[in-house]
C-alpha positions in Angstrom: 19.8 6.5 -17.1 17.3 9.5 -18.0 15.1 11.9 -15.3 12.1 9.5 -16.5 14.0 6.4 -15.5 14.7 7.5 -11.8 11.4 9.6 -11.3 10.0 6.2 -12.6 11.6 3.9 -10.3 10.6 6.5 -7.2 7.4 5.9 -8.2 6.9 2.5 -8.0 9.3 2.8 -4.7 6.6 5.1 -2.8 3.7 3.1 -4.1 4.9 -0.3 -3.0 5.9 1.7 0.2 2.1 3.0 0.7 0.5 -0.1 -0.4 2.3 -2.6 2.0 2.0 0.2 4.9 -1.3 1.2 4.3 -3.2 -1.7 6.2 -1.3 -1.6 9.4 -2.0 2.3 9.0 -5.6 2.2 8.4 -6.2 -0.1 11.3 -4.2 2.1 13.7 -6.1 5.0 12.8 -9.7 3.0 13.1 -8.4 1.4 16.3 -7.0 5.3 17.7 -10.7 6.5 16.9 -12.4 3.8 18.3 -10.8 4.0 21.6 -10.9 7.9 21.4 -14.9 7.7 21.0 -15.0 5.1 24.3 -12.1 7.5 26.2 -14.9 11.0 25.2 -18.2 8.9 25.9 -17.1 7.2 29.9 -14.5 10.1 30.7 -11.7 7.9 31.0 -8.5 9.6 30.2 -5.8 7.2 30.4 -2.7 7.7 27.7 -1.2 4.4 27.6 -5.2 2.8 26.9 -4.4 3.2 23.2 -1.1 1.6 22.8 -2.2 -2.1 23.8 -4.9 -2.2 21.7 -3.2 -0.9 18.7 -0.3 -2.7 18.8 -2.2 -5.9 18.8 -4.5 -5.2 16.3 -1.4 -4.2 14.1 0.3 -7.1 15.0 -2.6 -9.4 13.9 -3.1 -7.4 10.7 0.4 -7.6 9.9 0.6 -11.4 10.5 -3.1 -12.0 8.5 -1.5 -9.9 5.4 2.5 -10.8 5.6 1.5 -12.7 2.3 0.1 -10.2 0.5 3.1 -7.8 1.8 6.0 -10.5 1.1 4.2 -10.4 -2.6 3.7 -7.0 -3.3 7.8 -6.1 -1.9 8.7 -9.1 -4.1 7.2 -7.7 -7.5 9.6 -4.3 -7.0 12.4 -6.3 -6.2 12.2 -8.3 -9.4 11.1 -4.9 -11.5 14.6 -3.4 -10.0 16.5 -6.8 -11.1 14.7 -6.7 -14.6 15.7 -3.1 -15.1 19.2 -3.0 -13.8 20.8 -4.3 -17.2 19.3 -1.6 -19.0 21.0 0.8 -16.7 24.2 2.7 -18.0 
């Protein structure tokens, strides 16, 4: 097992990582801006106003692209089975 080998495997670990959280993440972020913009423009300053929203829209994103995740956490799982005989 050689540096390349490990710093390859990371590799592919934090880019399956990003690529199955990014969604959830992007809309979170849209969703936080969205409700920031309509909290600055009618002066409403209520803290918990951002959770709700957010946590369904994540929730519906997450259910919408579980397929999509399930398939992407899948093809590193199989890579790692593939490469473990060549591991010594």
């Amino acid at each position: 097992m050689t540096e390349e080998f490990v710093i390859g495997i990371a590799r592919d670990a934090f880019y399956t990582v990003i690529i199955v959280a990014a969604p959830a993440l992007i809309v979170s972020v849209v969703i936080g801006l969205l409700i920031s913009v309509f909290q600055a423009a009618t002066s409403i300053n209520e803290m918990t106003l951002t959770f709700v929203p957010k946590i369904i829209a994540i929730g519906i994103v997450t259910i919408l692209l579980l397929p999509f995740m399930m398939q992407k956490m899948l093809e590193f799982t199989k890579h790692i089975f593939d490469v473990i005989p060549n591991l010594r």
